[in-house]
N, C-alpha and C positions, 0 to 999 in steps of 0.2 A: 435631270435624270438621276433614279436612285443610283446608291452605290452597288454595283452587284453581288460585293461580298454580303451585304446584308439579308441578302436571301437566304445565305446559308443560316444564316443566325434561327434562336427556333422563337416560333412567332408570341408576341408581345401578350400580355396579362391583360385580363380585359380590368379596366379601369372600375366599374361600376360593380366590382366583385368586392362588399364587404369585406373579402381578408385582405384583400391587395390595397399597401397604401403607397401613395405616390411620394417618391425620393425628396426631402428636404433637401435643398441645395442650400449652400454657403454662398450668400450671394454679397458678403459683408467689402468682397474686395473689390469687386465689377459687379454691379449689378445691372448694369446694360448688357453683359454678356449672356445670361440668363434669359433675363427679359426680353429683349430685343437685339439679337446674335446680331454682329456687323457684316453687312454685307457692303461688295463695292458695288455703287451702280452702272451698271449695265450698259454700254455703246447707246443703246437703244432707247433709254430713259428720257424721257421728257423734264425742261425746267424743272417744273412743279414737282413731280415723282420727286427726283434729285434732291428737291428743298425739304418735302417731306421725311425722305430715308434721313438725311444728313441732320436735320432737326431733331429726329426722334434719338440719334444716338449722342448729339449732343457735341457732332464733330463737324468742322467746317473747313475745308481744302480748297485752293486754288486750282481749278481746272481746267485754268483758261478759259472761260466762257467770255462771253460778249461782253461789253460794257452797257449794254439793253438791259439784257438779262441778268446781270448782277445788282443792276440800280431795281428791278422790279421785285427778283427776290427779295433784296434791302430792303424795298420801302415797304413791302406787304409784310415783311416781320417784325418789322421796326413797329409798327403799329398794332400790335397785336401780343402785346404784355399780360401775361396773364398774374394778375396779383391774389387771389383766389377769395375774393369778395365781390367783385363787379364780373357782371357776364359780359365776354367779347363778341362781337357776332364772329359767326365763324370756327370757334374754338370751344369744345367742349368741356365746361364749367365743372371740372375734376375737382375736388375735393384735396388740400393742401398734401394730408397723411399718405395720399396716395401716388401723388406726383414723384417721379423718379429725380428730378429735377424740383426740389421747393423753388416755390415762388420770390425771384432776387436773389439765385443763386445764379453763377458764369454758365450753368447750362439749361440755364431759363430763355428760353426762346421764343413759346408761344407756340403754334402750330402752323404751318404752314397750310393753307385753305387748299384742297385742292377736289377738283369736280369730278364728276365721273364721267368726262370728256377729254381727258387730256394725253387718251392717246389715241382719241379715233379723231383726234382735231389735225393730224399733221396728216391725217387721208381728205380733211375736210377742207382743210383751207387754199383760198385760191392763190394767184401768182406764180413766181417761176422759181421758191424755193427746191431744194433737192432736184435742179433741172437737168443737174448732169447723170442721175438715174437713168440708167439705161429703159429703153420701152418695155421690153421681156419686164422688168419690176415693175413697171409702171402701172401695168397690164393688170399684175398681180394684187397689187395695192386693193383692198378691202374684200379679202376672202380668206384671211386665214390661212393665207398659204406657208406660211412659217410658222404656223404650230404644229409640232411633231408630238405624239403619245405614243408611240412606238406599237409595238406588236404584244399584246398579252396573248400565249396561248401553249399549251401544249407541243411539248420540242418534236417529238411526233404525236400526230393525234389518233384517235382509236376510229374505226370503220364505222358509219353509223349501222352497219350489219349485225354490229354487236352492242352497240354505246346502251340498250336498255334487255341483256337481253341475258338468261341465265347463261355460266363458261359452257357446259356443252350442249346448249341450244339457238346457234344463234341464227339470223336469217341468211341467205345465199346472197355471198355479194356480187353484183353483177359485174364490176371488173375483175374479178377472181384476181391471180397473181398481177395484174397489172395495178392492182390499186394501191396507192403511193400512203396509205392506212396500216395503221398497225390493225393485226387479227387477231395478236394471240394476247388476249386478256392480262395475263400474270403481268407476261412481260411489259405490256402497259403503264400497269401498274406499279409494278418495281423498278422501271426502266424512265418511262417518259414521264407519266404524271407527276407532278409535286406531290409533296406531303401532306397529308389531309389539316384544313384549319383543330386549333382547339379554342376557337373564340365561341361566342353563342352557347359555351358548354359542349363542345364539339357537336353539336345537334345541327341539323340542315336547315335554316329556315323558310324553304321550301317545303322538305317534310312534313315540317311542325306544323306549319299551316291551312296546306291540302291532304296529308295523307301519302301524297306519291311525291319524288321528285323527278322531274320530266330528263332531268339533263343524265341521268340514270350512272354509269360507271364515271365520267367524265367529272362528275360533282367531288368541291374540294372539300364535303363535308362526307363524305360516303360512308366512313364508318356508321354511321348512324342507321343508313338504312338497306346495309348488306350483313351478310354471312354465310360462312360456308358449312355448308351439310354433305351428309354423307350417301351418295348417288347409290343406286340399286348396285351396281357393277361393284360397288367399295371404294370407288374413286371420293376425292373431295371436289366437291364443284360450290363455285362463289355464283351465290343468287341475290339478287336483288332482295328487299323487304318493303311491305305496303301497310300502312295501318287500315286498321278494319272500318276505321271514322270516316273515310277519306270524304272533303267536302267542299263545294265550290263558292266565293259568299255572294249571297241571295239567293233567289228562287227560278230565275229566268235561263229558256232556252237562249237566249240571245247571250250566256255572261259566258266566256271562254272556261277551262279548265284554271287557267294560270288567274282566274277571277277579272277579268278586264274583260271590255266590252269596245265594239265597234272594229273587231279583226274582221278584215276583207279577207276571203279568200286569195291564194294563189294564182288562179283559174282566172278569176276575176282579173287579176291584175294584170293578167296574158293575153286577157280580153282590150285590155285598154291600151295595153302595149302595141296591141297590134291592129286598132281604129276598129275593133268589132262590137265593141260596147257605144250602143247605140244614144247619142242625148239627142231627141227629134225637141224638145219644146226650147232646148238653148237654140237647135239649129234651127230653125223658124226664126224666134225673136231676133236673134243675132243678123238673120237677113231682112228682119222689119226695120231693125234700127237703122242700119245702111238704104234701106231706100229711102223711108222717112228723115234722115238726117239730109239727103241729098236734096229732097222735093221742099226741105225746109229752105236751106239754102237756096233753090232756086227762087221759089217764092221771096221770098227776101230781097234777092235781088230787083226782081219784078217790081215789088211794093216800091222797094226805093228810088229804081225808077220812075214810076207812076209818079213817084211826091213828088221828084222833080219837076215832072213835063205838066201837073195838075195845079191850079193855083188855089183849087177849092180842096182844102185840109179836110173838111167833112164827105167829099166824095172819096178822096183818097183813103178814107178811114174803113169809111160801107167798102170799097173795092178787098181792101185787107180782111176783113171780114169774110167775105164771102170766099176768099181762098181758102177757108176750114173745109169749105166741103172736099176739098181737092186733096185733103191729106190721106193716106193710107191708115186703117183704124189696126191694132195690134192683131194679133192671130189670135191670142185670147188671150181672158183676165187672170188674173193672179185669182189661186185657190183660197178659200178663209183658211189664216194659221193659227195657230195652235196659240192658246194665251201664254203669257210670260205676266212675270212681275221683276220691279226694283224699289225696293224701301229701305228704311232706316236699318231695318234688320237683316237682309243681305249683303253686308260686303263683299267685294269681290277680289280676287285675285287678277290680276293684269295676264296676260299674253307675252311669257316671257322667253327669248329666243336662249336656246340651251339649258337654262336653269329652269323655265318651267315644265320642266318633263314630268313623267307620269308619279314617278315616287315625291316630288316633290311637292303636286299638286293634293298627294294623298293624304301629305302631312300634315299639309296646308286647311285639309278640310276636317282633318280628326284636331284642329284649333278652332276649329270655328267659319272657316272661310264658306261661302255658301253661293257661289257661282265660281267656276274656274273657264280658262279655255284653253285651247290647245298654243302649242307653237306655232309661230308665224309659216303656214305654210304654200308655196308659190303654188298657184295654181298649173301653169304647162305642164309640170314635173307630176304634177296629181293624174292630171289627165292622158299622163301619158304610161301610166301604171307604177313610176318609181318606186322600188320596197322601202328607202328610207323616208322619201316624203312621206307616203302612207302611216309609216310609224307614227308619225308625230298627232296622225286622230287616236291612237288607243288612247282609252281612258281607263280608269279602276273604276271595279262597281257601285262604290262609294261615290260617283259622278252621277250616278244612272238615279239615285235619289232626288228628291225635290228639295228646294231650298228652305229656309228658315221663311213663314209668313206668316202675319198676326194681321189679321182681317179688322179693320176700323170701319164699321159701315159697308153700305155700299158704292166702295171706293172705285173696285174693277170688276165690269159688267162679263160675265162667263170665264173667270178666271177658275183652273182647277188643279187646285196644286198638288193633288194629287198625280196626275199628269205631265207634272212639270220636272226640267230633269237641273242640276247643275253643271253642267258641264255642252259648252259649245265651242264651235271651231273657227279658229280665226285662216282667212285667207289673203292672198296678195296678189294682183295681178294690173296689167300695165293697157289688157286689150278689152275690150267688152266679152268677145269671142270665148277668152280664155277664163273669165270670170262665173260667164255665163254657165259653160261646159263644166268648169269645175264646183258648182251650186250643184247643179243635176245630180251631179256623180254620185256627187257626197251626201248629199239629200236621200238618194236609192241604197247608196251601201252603206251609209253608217244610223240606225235609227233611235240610236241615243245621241242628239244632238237637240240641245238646245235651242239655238242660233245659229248663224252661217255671218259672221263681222268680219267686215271688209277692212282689210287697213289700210288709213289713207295716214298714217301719221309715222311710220318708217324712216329715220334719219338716213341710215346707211348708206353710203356712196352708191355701191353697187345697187341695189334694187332702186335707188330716184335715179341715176342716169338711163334704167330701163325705163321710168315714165312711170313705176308702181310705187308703194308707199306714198310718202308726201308728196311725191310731185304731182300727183294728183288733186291737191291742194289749187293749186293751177291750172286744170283742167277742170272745170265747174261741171263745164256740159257734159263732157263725159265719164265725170264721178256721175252726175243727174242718172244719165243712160246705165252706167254698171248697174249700178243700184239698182233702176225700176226694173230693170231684166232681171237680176239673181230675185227680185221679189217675183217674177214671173212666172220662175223656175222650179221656184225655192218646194213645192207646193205645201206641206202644210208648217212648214219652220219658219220663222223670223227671220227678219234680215237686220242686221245692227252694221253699224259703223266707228270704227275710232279714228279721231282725226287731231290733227296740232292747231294752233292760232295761225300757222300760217308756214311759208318758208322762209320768209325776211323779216329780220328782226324792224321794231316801227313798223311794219308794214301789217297788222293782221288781219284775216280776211276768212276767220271761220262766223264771226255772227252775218257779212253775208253768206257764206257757205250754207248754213242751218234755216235763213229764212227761203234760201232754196230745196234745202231738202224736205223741208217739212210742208212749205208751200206750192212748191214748182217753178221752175222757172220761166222767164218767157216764153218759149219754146212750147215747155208743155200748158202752160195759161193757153194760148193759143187755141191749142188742140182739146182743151177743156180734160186733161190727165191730173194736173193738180200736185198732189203730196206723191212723192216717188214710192213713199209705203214701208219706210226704215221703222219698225218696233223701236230702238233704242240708238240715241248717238251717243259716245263719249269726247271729252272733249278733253284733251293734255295740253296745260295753261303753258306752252313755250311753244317757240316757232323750232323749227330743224335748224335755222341758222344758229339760235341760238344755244340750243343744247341744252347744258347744266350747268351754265356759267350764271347763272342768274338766279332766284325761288320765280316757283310758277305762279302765274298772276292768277289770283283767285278771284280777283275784281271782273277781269276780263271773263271767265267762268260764269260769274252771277249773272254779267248782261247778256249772255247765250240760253243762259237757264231763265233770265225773266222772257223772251224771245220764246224760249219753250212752252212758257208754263201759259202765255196769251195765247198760244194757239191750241194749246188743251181746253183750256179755260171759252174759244169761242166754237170748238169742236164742228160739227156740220153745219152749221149755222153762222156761214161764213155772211158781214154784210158785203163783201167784196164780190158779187154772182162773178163777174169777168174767174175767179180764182177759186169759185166755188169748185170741191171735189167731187168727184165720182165714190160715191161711199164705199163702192167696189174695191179700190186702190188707197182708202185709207187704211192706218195701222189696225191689227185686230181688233186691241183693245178699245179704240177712240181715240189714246190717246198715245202720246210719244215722249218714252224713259228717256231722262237727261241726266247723266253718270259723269262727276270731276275726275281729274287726274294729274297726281303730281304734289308729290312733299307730303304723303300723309305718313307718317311715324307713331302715331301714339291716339287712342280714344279721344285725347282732348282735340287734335287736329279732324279727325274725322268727325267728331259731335258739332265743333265749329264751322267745318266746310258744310253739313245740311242744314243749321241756323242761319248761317251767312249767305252762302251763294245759294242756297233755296235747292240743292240739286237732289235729285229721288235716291242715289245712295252714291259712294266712293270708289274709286278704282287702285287697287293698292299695288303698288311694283317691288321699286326698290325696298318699303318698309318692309316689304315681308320677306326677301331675301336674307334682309339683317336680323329683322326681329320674327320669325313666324309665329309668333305668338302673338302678334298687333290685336288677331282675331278674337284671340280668349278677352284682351284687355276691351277689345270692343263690347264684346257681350256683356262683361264684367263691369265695366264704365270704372276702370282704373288703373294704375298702371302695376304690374306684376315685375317684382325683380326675381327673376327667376335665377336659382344655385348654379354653381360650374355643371355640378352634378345633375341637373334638371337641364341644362343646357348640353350637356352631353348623352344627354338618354334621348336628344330630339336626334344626335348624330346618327345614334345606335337607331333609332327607329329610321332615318332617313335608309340608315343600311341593309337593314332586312327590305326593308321596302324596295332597294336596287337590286337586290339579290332575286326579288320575288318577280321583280319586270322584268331581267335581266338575263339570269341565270346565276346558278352558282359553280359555274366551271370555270377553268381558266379566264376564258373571255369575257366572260360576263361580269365576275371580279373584277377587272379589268378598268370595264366599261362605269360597275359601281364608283371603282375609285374616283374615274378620271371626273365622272358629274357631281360626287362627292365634293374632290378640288373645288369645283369648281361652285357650288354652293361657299364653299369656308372662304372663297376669295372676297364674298361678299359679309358672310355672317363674322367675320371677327372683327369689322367694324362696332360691330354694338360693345356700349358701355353699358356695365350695369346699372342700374337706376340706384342701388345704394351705394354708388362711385359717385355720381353726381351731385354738386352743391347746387344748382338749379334745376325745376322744372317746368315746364317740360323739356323733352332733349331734342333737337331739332338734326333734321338729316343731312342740312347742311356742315353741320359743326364736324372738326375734323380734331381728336384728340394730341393733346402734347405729349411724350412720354411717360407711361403709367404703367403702376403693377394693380393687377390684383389682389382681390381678399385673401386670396391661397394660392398654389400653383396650379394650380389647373386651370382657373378663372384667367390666371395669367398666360399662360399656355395658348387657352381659346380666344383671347385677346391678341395672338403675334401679328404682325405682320409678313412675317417670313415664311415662303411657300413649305421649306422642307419641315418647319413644324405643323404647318395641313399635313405633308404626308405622315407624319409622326401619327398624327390625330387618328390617319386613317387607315394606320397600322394594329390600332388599338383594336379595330373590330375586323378587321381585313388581312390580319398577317403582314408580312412582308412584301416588299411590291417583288412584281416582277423583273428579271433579271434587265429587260428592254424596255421597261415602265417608263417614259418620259410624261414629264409636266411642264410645264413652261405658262405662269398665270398668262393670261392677256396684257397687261398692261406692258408686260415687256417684249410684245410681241409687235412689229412695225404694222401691222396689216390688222390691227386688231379694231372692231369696230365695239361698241356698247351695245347691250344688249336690252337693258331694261328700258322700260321707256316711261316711266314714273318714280 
């Protein structure tokens, strides 16, 4: 939590203003104190974290910890010398000049490794640790229930009777004196509201962008686009102001005012809330699946009686057979869908829970990135009209474009990319029912969508002990069924998948997974259905048990992609007739995109992963959280060190861009911060590439205490939460008085979010 005097304080210079230069510090006496302020670690710290803080500042205390955990921290640092001429695995190959700590100096330590698991590992692991936790925690354990952001808002707030409306015209407000609203303008103004920002050049960037701003007296930028004139009567009255430009971006009835696409109505959502929104083709198939699943089963049963009681194998075979006619045929076939591509030249942006939100997916695409998808969202919650699930389909109009595609031949037979959009929705769900229902919905109300991907590759406690994300993984047959239903459903969208190698580490079991999906499983051989009808799989080379304690097997990858590329490669022309498909239920194209995922950091990893594993394009996570600029370095085929100052203008843009989703009132501020945070918890990981004595820089490697070229560079390097808020003061003011942050990692219930 900020301090609350700081609020008083008047708000911060914007950093990227030629006159303003950032304070040289004397850092000749401490230069840890600077660089890296000391913090004590937290009740709630993990080993690892612990090894890391305490290494970076070059200070080591007894804290009674275990003799386990003192021998492991020991011996993983012990080995991990960094002499500044051999690369360590693990440890980011810093450059002597820059090391806080030279190389063979008493606060040469090396780096402590630590994953981007280690603290959703003490929700994950099993036995009877922390058993004296009471149930009510226990309960709680993987939601987040202990991160507090407090209240951003207006100490009272203004009526919306008047929030857009001249002082003496405003609408009748229907609680008259009951309404718990301020009404009377000035007083608002001079009373409750904060102080208008001066960052952005005190300009709205709202305004600046569309011409109006929506959020209208409530805006912290409002001088910009108010003023008072002089009323007929001789009174002064404060009126709003419009530019005459005002403009939405692109051309389409479908793109909102606020420029995003895929807003549902309200109405709508009152419709679903309340089971009046109709899905007749989910409800159909969802009751073909249950009776066909059952009459399988019995059959089954029956056959493997028969083997028993029959000694002739070949009658018993003809009897099996003939029980095809006995199966129920679906209600109808899936619609033809709409083409898609994936090639060398769209990479993609992963599906990332919190951090992939809409400003950041925008930023992501004005680098280069050329398919994005939404946040992971649960499907009941969708179909049951949720306002915040529903948020998480907006997209910017910037999504509603087609991808990057360089046609080599006649590669893909009625592709039109013209047609084609970047941006589709990822979903999660644990029942066929619910999978089904929420394809439909979102199929009718959102119609810039890409794709409709299913997630089977979800670590988080909470959604696998519901049976969704990867525990699906484990359910074959009824990922088979989700699947060939949302392609049922879908009618003219794609249906994709993303899924892990498996849930137990040794044990993987996505290349059977994929020769089921792509082929059918026995079930559907049977019934002669064939390929479930998934346009694209992705595949993230680690199990859920394993996490990010490991690099992703990319080996493993290439033998799901040669697995792919044979069944493209014998397309309808199956010699197996028992397995041949109904061309009805294959993918649009013919054939089916196979997407890696996991450790790609830099051009050379992603030019390597489609040389080696053979895969149609990458799936990028965590690199882009760190680096969003992976994308330009893809197009470019090299690596880009980009300035403190080019690294802070992506801040500045990530911030108009939250303001522009968001709003620019109290709340909305608020809200930019808090996803702000929470982007820099990831981004100040990156080392600049002209810090580095080797390359490439790998995502594993975790740095030893460094300064930057200059301060700022160092600045956006901290690890320490209160210098993100500093950062995000620079374009945001001052937090608010209730403003709480609290990163994840120190948060007991905090699950990871990225999944690459």
């Amino acid at each position: 939590m900020t301090d609350p005097t700081e609020a008083l304080a008047g708000p911060p210079l914007n950093p990227l203003d030629p006159a303003v230069k950032l304070e040289n510090h004397d850092t000749s006496s401490n230069p840890d104190q600077l660089i890296h302020p000391q913090r004590a670690p937290l009740p709630g710290d993990s080993a690892v974290t612990k090894a890391e803080k305490c290494e970076r500042h070059g200070q080591w205390e007894d804290k009674g910890e275990s003799p386990s955990k003192k021998r492991k921290l020991e011996s993983g640092l012990g080995s991990q010398t960094v002499t500044g001429s051999e690369r360590v695995k693990g440890v980011a190959p810093i450059k002597a000049e820059y090391l806080i700590h030279p190389p063979g100096s008493k606060g040469d330590r090396g780096a402590a490794v630590a994953d981007d698991d280690v603290a959703e590992g003490a929700a994950h692991q099993d036995g009877t640790k922390n058993s004296s936790r009471s149930s009510k925690k226990q309960r709680s354990q993987g939601q987040n229930t202990k991160r507090d952001f407090g209240i951003s808002g207006d100490e009272v707030g203004l009526c919306s009777s008047r929030a857009n409306y001249p002082e003496f015209s405003p609408e009748d407000c229907q609680f008259g004196n009951s309404c718990k609203f301020e009404h009377d303008l000035r007083k608002y103004l001079n009373d409750w509201k904060r102080a208008d920002l001066t960052t952005f050049h005190g300009i709205c960037p709202i305004w600046k962008a569309k011409g109006k701003c929506h959020l209208g007296w409530k805006c912290r930028f409002l001088g910009s686009h108010m003023k008072e004139r002089n009323a007929d009567d001789g009174r002064k009255e404060l009126v709003l102001v419009e530019q005459d430009n005002s403009t939405v971006d692109g051309d389409s009835s479908d793109i909102s005012a606020a420029g995003t696409i895929n807003e549902v109505p309200t109405h709508l959502k009152m419709d679903l809330a309340k089971r009046k929104f109709k899905t007749p083709k989910a409800d159909q198939y969802s009751e073909w699946i249950e009776k066909s699943s059952r009459q399988i089963e019995q059959h089954a049963r029956e056959d493997a009686k028969q083997r028993r009681e029959q000694a002739d194998a070949r009658e018993g075979k003809e009897e099996a057979q003939d029980n095809r006619a006995c199966y129920i045929e679906p209600p109808f076939q899936p619609s033809e869908k709409r083409r898609i591509y994936f090639g060398p030249e769209t990479p993609v942006l992963a599906p990332l829970t919190t951090q992939g939100n809409l400003p950041f997916r925008r930023l992501c695409i004005g680098l280069g990135a050329q398919a994005t998808y939404s946040e992971m969202a649960m499907s009941l919650p969708l179909i049951q009209g949720q306002k915040s699930e529903w948020a998480l389909l907006r997209a910017h109009a910037s999504e509603a474009r087609p991808p990057a595609y360089e046609p080599k031949g006649d590669i893909l037979k009625g592709y039109d990319n013209s047609k084609d959009f970047k941006f589709g929705a990822q979903i999660a769900a644990n029942k066929p029912w619910q999978a089904l229902k929420a394809t439909e919905v979102l199929t009718q109300l959102c119609p810039h969508l890409r794709v409709v991907d299913l997630n089977c590759g979800c670590p988080i406690d909470l959604v696998y002990r519901q049976g969704a994300g990867s525990a699906l993984l484990d359910s074959q047959g009824k990922l088979e069924k989700i699947l060939r239903g949302m392609n049922a459903v879908s009618g003219e969208v794609p249906i994709s998948v993303k899924i892990r190698m498996g849930t137990k580490d040794n044990k993987p079991n996505a290349i059977k997974l994929t020769d089921r999906l792509v082929y059918g499983g026995q079930e559907a051989s049977e019934l002669g259905h064939g390929s479930c009808g998934v346009a694209a799989i992705t595949l993230h080379g680690r199990s859920r048990q394993q996490r990010y304690t490991k690099n992703a097997d990319w080996e493993y990858i290439a033998d799901c992609a040669a697995l792919i590329k044979e069944y493209n490669e014998r397309g309808d022309s199956l010699s197996d007739t028992v397995r041949e498909a109904d061309a009805r239920i294959q993918p649009s194209t013919g054939k089916v995109f196979f997407l890696g995922n996991g450790d790609c950091y830099s051009h050379t990893d992603y030019y390597a992963h489609l040389e080696e594993a053979k895969v149609d394009s990458v799936m990028i996570a965590r690199g882009a959280l760190i680096k969003p600029w992976i994308f330009e370095e893809i197009e470019q085929g090299q690596f880009i060190d980009k300035s403190a100052s080019e690294r802070l203008a992506l801040v500045e843009q990530y911030v108009r861009y939250g303001l522009e989703a968001w709003g620019s009132d109290e709340r909305g501020i608020g809200t930019t911060r808090r996803f702000l945070l929470e982007w820099l918890s990831f981004a100040y990981r990156y080392v600049p590439v002209g810090v580095l004595e080797h390359l490439p820089p790998s995502l594993q490697d975790r740095p030893p205490a460094w300064r930057g070229r200059n301060d700022l560079e160092t600045l956006l390097g901290s690890d320490n939460y209160k210098d993100w808020i500093k950062i995000s003061e620079m374009f945001l003011g001052s937090a608010h008085k209730d403003f709480k942050f609290q990163p994840k990692h120190k948060s007991n219930s905090y699950e990871i979010e990225a999944e690459g």
